[in-house]
DOLO-904373 format. One line per field, with one value per residue (C-alpha): residue in one letter; z, x, y. Coordinates in nm, 2 decimals. Layout:
REM residues N
res <- (a, ...);
Z <- (Z, ...);
X <- (X, ...);
Y <- (Y, ...);
***
This chain:
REM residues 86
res <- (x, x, x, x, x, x, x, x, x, x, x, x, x, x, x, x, x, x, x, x, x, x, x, x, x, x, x, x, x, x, x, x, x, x, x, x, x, x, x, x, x, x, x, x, x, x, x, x, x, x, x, x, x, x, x, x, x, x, x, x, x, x, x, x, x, x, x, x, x, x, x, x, x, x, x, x, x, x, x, x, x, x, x, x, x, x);
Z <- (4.07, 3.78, 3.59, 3.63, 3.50, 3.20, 3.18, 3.18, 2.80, 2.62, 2.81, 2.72, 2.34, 2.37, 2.46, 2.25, 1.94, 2.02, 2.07, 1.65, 1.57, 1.68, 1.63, 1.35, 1.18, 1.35, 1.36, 1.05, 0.99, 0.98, 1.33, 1.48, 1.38, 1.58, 1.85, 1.91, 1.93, 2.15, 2.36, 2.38, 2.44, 2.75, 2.86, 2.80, 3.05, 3.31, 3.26, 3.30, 3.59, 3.77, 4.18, 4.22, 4.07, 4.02, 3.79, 3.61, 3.58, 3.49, 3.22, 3.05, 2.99, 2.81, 2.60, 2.55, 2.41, 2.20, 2.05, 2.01, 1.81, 1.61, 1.50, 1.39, 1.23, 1.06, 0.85, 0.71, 0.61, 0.45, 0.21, 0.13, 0.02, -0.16, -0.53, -0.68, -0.90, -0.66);
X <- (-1.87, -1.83, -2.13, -2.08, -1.78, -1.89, -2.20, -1.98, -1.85, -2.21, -2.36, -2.07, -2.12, -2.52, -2.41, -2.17, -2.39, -2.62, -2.39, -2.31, -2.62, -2.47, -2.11, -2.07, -2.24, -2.12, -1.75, -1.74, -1.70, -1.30, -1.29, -1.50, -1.30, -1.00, -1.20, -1.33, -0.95, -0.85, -1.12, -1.03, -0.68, -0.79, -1.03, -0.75, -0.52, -0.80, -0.85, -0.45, -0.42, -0.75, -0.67, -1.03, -1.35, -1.46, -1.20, -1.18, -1.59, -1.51, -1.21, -1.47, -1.73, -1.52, -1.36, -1.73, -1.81, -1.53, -1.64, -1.97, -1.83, -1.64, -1.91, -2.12, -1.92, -1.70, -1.93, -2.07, -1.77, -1.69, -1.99, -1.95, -1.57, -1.65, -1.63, -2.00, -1.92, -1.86);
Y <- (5.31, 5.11, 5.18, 5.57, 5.56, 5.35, 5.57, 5.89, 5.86, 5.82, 6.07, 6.32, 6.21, 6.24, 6.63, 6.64, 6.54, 6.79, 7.09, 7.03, 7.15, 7.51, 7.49, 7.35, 7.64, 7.87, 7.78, 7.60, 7.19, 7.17, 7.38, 7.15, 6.82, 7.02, 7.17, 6.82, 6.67, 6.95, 6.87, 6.49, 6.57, 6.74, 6.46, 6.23, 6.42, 6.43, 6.05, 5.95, 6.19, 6.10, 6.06, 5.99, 5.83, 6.21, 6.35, 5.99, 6.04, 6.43, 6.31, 6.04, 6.30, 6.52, 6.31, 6.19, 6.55, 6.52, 6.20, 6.33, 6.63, 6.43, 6.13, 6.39, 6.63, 6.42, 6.28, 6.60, 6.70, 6.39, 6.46, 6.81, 6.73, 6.47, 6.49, 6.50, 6.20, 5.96);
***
Protein backbone atom coordinates (compact mmCIF):
# COMPACT_ATOMS: atom_id res chain seq x y z
CA UNK A 1 0.00 0.00 0.00
CA UNK A 2 2.66 2.17 0.92
CA UNK A 3 4.54 2.42 -2.07
CA UNK A 4 1.32 3.28 -4.18
CA UNK A 5 0.62 5.84 -2.25
CA UNK A 6 4.12 7.32 -2.37
CA UNK A 7 4.23 6.44 -6.06
CA UNK A 8 0.79 8.31 -6.62
CA UNK A 9 2.27 12.02 -6.40
CA UNK A 10 5.22 11.72 -9.08
CA UNK A 11 3.24 9.99 -11.36
CA UNK A 12 0.55 12.78 -11.16
CA UNK A 13 3.51 15.42 -11.67
CA UNK A 14 5.11 13.30 -14.64
CA UNK A 15 1.34 14.01 -16.26
CA UNK A 16 1.06 16.99 -15.08
CA UNK A 17 4.46 18.28 -16.72
CA UNK A 18 3.43 17.12 -19.78
CA UNK A 19 -0.11 18.49 -20.07
CA UNK A 20 2.04 22.26 -20.06
CA UNK A 21 3.09 21.68 -23.20
CA UNK A 22 -0.69 22.38 -24.28
CA UNK A 23 -2.16 24.46 -21.71
CA UNK A 24 -0.02 26.69 -21.09
CA UNK A 25 -0.37 28.01 -24.61
CA UNK A 26 -3.43 27.69 -24.92
CA UNK A 27 -4.62 29.22 -21.64
CA UNK A 28 -1.90 31.46 -21.06
CA UNK A 29 1.14 31.15 -18.24
CA UNK A 30 -0.64 33.15 -15.27
CA UNK A 31 -4.00 30.84 -15.81
CA UNK A 32 -2.05 27.94 -15.40
CA UNK A 33 -0.21 29.00 -12.05
CA UNK A 34 -4.15 29.23 -10.80
CA UNK A 35 -5.53 26.37 -12.61
CA UNK A 36 -2.72 24.38 -11.09
CA UNK A 37 -3.70 25.72 -7.29
CA UNK A 38 -7.19 25.07 -7.95
CA UNK A 39 -6.39 21.81 -8.86
CA UNK A 40 -4.19 21.10 -5.62
CA UNK A 41 -6.78 22.53 -3.53
CA UNK A 42 -9.00 19.78 -4.74
CA UNK A 43 -6.38 17.06 -4.34
CA UNK A 44 -5.87 18.36 -0.98
CA UNK A 45 -9.55 17.84 -0.05
CA UNK A 46 -9.51 14.38 -1.44
CA UNK A 47 -6.38 13.57 0.54
CA UNK A 48 -7.86 14.94 4.15
CA UNK A 49 -11.12 13.30 3.40
CA UNK A 50 -9.70 9.96 2.12
CA UNK A 51 -11.91 6.81 3.90
CA UNK A 52 -9.82 4.51 1.80
CA UNK A 53 -6.33 3.82 0.26
CA UNK A 54 -8.24 4.66 -3.14
CA UNK A 55 -9.33 8.09 -2.71
CA UNK A 56 -6.03 8.85 -0.62
CA UNK A 57 -4.17 7.22 -3.86
CA UNK A 58 -6.87 9.30 -6.15
CA UNK A 59 -6.17 12.81 -3.84
CA UNK A 60 -2.14 12.26 -4.26
CA UNK A 61 -2.35 12.15 -8.04
CA UNK A 62 -4.10 15.23 -8.40
CA UNK A 63 -2.33 17.26 -6.28
CA UNK A 64 0.61 15.52 -8.24
CA UNK A 65 -0.87 17.14 -11.54
CA UNK A 66 -1.04 20.27 -9.79
CA UNK A 67 2.52 20.24 -8.85
CA UNK A 68 3.50 19.23 -12.10
CA UNK A 69 1.63 22.29 -13.57
CA UNK A 70 3.08 24.41 -11.40
CA UNK A 71 7.13 23.28 -11.51
CA UNK A 72 6.86 23.82 -14.99
CA UNK A 73 4.99 26.75 -15.56
CA UNK A 74 6.24 28.75 -12.94
CA UNK A 75 9.43 28.99 -14.13
CA UNK A 76 8.56 30.23 -17.63
CA UNK A 77 6.78 32.79 -16.40
CA UNK A 78 9.37 33.82 -14.07
CA UNK A 79 11.60 34.50 -17.17
CA UNK A 80 9.30 36.28 -19.45
CA UNK A 81 8.50 38.79 -16.46
CA UNK A 82 11.69 39.28 -15.70
CA UNK A 83 13.24 42.51 -16.57
CA UNK A 84 15.78 41.99 -19.65
CA UNK A 85 18.57 43.52 -17.57
CA UNK A 86 18.85 41.25 -15.00
Amino acid sequence: YQGGIVGAMPAGSFVGSLAVYKLADSIGRKKTIILSGWIWVIGAILQCAAVNHGMLVAGRVITGLSVGLASTTVPLYQSEITAPAI
